[in-house]
Every structure is written in structure tokens, then in C-alpha cells.
N, C-alpha and C positions, 0 to 999 in steps of 0.2 A: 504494500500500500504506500502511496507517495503521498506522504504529508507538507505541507506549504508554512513550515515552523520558520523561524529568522531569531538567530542569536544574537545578544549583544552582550558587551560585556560592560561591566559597572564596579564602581567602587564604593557605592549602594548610599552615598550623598544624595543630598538633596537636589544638587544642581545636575549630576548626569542622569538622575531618574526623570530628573524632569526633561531635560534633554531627550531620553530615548523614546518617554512617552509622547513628545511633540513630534518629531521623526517619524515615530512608526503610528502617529494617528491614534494610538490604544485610547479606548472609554473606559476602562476599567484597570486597575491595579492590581492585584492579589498578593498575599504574601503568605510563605509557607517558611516563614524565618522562624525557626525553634531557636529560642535564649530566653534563660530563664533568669536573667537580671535587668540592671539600666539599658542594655545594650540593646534589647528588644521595645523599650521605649522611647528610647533616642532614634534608633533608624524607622518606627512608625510614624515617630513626629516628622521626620526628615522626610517623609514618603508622604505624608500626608500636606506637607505643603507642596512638594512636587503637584501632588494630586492637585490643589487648591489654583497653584500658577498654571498649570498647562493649559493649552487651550483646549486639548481635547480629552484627557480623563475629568472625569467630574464624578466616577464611584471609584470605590474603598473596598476591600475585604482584609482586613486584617489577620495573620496568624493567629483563630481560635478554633482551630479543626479538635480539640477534645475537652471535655471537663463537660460539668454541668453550671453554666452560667445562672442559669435561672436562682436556683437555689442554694449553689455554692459557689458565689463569684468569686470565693479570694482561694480558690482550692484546683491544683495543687499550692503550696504557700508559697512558692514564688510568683503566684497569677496576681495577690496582692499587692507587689511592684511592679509588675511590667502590663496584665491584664489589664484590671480593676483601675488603674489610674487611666490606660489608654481610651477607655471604653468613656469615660467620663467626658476627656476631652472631645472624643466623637460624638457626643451628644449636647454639647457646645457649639460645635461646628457646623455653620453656614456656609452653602456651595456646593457641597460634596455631599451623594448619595453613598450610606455605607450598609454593611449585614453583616453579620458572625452566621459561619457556619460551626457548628457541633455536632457533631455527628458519633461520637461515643469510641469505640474503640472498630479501628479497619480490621474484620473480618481475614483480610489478607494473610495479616498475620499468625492464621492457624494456618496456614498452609507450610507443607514444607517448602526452604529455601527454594529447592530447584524450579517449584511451579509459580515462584512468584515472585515481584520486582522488588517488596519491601523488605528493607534490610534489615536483619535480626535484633531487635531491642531488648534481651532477656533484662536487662536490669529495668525498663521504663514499662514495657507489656506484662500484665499479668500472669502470663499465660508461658512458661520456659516448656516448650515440645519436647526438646532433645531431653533435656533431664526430667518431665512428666511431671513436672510441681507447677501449683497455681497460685495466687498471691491475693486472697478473696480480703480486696478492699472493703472499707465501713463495719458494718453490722454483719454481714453475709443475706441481709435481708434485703438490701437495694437494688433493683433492675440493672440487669445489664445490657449494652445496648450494642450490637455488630451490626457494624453496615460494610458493604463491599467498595471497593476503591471508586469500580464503577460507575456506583450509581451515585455515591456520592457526586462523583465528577456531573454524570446527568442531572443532577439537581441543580449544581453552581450552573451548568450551560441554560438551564433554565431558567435561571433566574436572572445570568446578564441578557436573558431573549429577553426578558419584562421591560414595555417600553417606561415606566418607573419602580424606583422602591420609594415602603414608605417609612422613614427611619424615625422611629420614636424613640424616649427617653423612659428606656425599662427601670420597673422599679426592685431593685433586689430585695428578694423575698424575706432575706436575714437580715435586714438593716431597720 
């Protein structure tokens, strides 16, 4: 299959995201930056004004592919620093349409290596295959929730197809 992808490369500042989003036209940003300190709020911020200057991104999707935001925003307790303060500031911000995706934990991940693209996280996944132990967060009593890489992807593609989002200022449940 011949995919129509275009690389560029960045030093993930403010000025060449914005750069590259003005070049190639992009409406939409994404980010799949795993840091679980300031680092992940500084290069949001940086990205988010890229986003705000460009002429043609105008949405957001920031790095929140897991956790349960609704009910546990500040968990894992680095999402306290870098999450939970970002989320904030997107809910201040004017010009730019944003969304959290959460999607729970990628299904991928039970698979073995050989059948699949996700690279082994024994210490971060639940779930160690090779050594057959499982790491049953909370109570043992809390939903868990697998979703395939897939469809997650089908979801995000449907959602930048939405000719709007509508971004509200969620209220955390625990506050």
C-alpha cells in the first residue's frame, strides 16, 4: 500500500512547529509526547502557541491517550504536573479547538511482540506476558478498559472529519 506521509524534522520549539504546521497546511496538531514532568508542559505550551500563531492549525490534541481524567485527573501522580495544569490552561484558551482522547489501556499490548508494533512496556503495562504476572491496579474492583490501536486511530480520524469541536471546561469530579 502507498501511503502519501511527509516527514519533517523539528527541535519541537515553538517556532519550527509552527513553521512546519504553516508549510504543510496541517489543521490539527497531535501529540503523542510521553514525559512525565515540566518537560511535557513546557513543549505543550510551546505547541500550543505554535497552534494559536499558525494560520492554518487552529485544533489541539494533546498527549492524554490513558488514565481516567474524569474522575482521576491528577493520577498517575505525575499527570498532577504536567496533565492537570495543561488541561487548565486549554480551557482558558481562545482560538484553538482542543479534545483528550483516553482511551484506557491498547489492547495491543496483549499480543505477542512478533504480531504487533507496540513496544514492550513490562514496567508501565499491567499486564508482563513473558513472565505471566498482572499488576491489578486500585481496589481490583475498577473497570478495565482495552481498546485496539485501530480503532482508536478510527475514532481520532473521526473526529478531525467533524467540521467543529465543542470544547468545554470539564469539571473534575474530585475537586
Amino acid at each position: 500500500m502507498e501511503r502519501n506521509i511527509h516527514v519533517e524534522e523539528s527541535d519541537y520549539s515553538e517556532s519550527s512547529i509552527q513553521t512546519i504546521l504553516d508549510a504543510s497546511g496541517a489543521s490539527t496538531l497531535i501529540s503523542f509526547l510521553q514525559a512525565a514532568d515540566t518537560l511535557y508542559l513546557d513543549l505543550h505550551q510551546a505547541w500550543l502557541a505554535a497552534c494559536l500563531q499558525s494560520k492554518s492549525c487552529k485544533r489541539f490534541i494533546p498527549s492524554e491517550w490513558a488514565g481516567n481524567v474524569d474522575d482521576y485527573p491528577k493520577l498517575p501522580k505525575f499527570y498532577a504536573e504536567s496533565r492537570d495544569p495543561f488541561r487548565r490552561i486549554l480551557q482558558e484558551t481562545v482560538g484553538i479547538e482542543w479534545t483528550l482522547f483516553n482511551c484506557g489501556w491498547l489492547m495491543d499490548y496483549l499480543l505477542p511482540q512478533h504480531l504487533t508494533r507496540m513496544p514492550a512496556e513490562p514496567d508501565t503495562f499491567p499486564i508482563n506476558l513473558d513472565a505471566w504476572r498482572a499488576c491489578i491496579r486500585g481496589s481490583g474492583d475498577e473497570p478495565q478498559s482495552w481498546t485496539w490501536t485501530k480503532d482508536v486511530a478510527t475514532a481520532v480520524g473521526e473526529r478531525l472529519a467533524a467540521p467543529s469541536w465543542v470544547c468545554s471546561n470539564f469539571v473534575h469530579a474530585n475537586e
